[in-house]
C-alpha positions, 0 to 999 in steps of 0.5 A: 448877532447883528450883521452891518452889511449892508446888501439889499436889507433895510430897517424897517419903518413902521407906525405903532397903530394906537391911536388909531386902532381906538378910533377905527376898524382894522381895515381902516386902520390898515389902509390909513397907515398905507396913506400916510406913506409906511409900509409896516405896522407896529401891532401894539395891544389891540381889543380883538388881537393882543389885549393888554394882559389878557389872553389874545383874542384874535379870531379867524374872522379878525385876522382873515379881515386883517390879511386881507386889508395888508394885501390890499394895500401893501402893508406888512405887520413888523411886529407884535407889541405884547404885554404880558405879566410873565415876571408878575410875583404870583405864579398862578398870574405868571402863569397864565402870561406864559399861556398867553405868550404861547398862544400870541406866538401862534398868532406872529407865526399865522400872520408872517411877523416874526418879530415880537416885542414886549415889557418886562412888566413885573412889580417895582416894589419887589424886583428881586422875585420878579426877576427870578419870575422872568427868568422862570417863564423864559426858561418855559418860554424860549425853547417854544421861541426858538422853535418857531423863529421868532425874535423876542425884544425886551425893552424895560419900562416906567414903574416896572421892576427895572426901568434901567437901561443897562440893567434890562440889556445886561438880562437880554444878554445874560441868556445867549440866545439870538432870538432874544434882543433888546428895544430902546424907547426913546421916550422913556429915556429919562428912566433909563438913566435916572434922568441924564439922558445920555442917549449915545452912551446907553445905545453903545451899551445895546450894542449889537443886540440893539434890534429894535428903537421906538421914536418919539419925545417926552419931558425930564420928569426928574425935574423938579415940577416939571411935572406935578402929581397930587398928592405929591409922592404918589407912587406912580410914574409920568411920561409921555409919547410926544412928537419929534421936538416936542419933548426934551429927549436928545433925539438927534443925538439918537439918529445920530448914533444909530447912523454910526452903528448903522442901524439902517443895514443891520439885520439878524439871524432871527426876525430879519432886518431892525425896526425903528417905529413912531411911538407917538400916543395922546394926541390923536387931533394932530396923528396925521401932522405927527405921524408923516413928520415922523416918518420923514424924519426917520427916512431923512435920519436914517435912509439919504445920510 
C-alpha cells in the first residue's frame, strides 16, 4: 500500500534513456543525464543490459562501466524497464520470458534498483489465453519477486492483449501483493480509454496502487484521420511519445491529479518512493530542449505547489 506522508521522501524524477542509449555509450549516457539536471534514470531496453525480448546481456564489464559512471556523477538507476513475452500464448515462448525475468531480477538486485517495470505484453488476437499465460508465469514469478524485494509495475500497452486502463489495474490488484503496482503512461492514454481520455478518472481508479507515472504527449488516434495507415484497417497501432503540449494528452489534468493524491510523498513498502519519468521517444535533434522542459515541468508540477 502507498503511505502519503510526507516526511523526508520524494518522488523520484528520472529520464527514460532511449534515445540516448541508441546514439552513446553507457558512460555518456550516464553523465548526459547528470547534465541535463536528473538524478535518476529510467533504464529502458538496452542491447548490452535488457534487450527487448531477449535474454539480459549485461555482463561484468558493462555493468562495472555502469556503476562507475553513476559514482562518477551521482546519478542512481530508479528502474529497469523490461520487455518480456511472459503472457505470450506459447508456452516454450512463455517460458523462456520466465527465465528472462528470473535473470533481469539478478541484475536490479546487483545494481540497487528495486523497482522494475514492464508490459504485459501478449497477443491481441487471443486475450483469453494470454491472460491465463500472465498469470501462470506470475504464479512462477512472484515468489522469487518477493524474496528479492523487488517491486514489479505492470502497466497495459497499445496492440497488447489488454490496452484498458481499468482492466490491467484490476489484474495488478487481483493478486494482493505489495510487490506488484501499476504504471500509468500518459502517452498512451487514449488506449486506456477507448479515446476520452479522462485522466483523472482513470488515476482515481490506480488508486494507491498507483507507484509509477510516464510523462509525455501524443495525439487521439481514435480520430478520424488523425492519423492515417495505408492500407487503412491494417492491424497495427499508433502512437507516439511527444513533448509536453506537443500532443493532445490532458497533461495538466494530470499533474493535477497527482497533486491531489499527492503522488510526490507517497512511498511503498516495496521499492520506496514513486517515480515519475519522461518518456519522450522519436525526436533525438530536440532531447536536450525536451528533456530539461520536462524535467522543469515535472518539478514545477509536482515539488514547489
Amino acid at each position: 500500500m502507498a503511505d502519503s506522508g510526507k516526511g523526508d521522501h520524494e518522488v523520484k524524477i528520472a529520464l527514460d534513456v532511449d534515445v540516448l542509449a541508441k546514439q552513446m555509450s553507457i558512460t555518456d549516457m550516464v553523465h548526459q543525464v547528470a547534465d541535463w539536471g536528473y538524478k535518476y534514470i529510467e533504464q529502458s531496453p538496452h542491447p548490452r543490459i535488457n534487450p527487448f525480448f531477449k535474454h539480459p546481456k549485461a555482463s561484468r564489464e558493462t555493468l562495472s562501466e555502469y556503476k562507475k559512471a553513476l559514482k562518477e556523477t551521482g546519478v542512481q538507476i530508479s528502474s529497469f524497464i523490461v520487455v518480456y513475452n511472459w503472457s505470450h500464448p506459447e508456452e516454450e515462448r512463455r517460458r523462456a520470458a520466465v527465465a528472462n525475468w528470473k535473470r533481469i531480477i539478478e541484475i536490479a538486485v546487483e545494481m540497487g534498483t528495486p523497482v522494475i517495470n514492464t508490459e504485459l505484453s501478449g497477443d491481441p488476437t487471443r486475450p483469453v489465453i494470454c491472460e491465463e499465460m500472465w498469470y501462470r508465469s506470475m504464479e512462477e514469478l512472484l515468489p522469487v519477486i518477493e524474496r528479492e524485494g523487488i517491486r514489479v509495475e505492470v502497466q497495459s500497452h497499445p496492440f497488447d492483449f489488454c490496452e484498458d486502463n481499468d482492466e490491467t489495474c484490476d489484474l495488478v490488484k487481483s493478486l494482493y501483493s505489495e510487490n506488484l503496482k501499476y504504471l500509468y503512461c500518459a502517452a498512451h492514454t487514449f488506449f486506456y480509454d477507448k479515446g476520452r481520455g479522462d485522466v483523472r478518472r482513470m488515476l482515481d481508479y490506480a488508486g494507491s496502487d498507483l507507484s509509477h507515472v510516464l510523462i509525455a504527449d501524443t495525439m487521439n488516434h481514435t480520430i478520424d484521420c488523425r492519423y492515417i495507415v495505408n492500407p487503412p484497417g491494417v492491424n497495427a497501432t499508433i502512437h507516439q511519445h511527444l513533448g509536453i503540449g506537443e500532443g493532445e494528452v490532458d497533461l495538466a489534468g494530470i499533474f493535477e491529479k497527482l497533486r491531489q493524491m499527492d503522488f510526490a510523498h507517497r512511498t511503498f513498502k516495496v521499492g520506496g518512493e514513486s517515480i515519475i519519468a519522461a518518456a519522450l521517444f522519436g525526436y533525438p535533434e530536440k532531447m536536450a530542449r525536451l528533456a530539461v522542459a520536462a524535467r522543469e515541468r515535472i518539478e514545477k508540477e509536482l515539488l514547489e505547489s
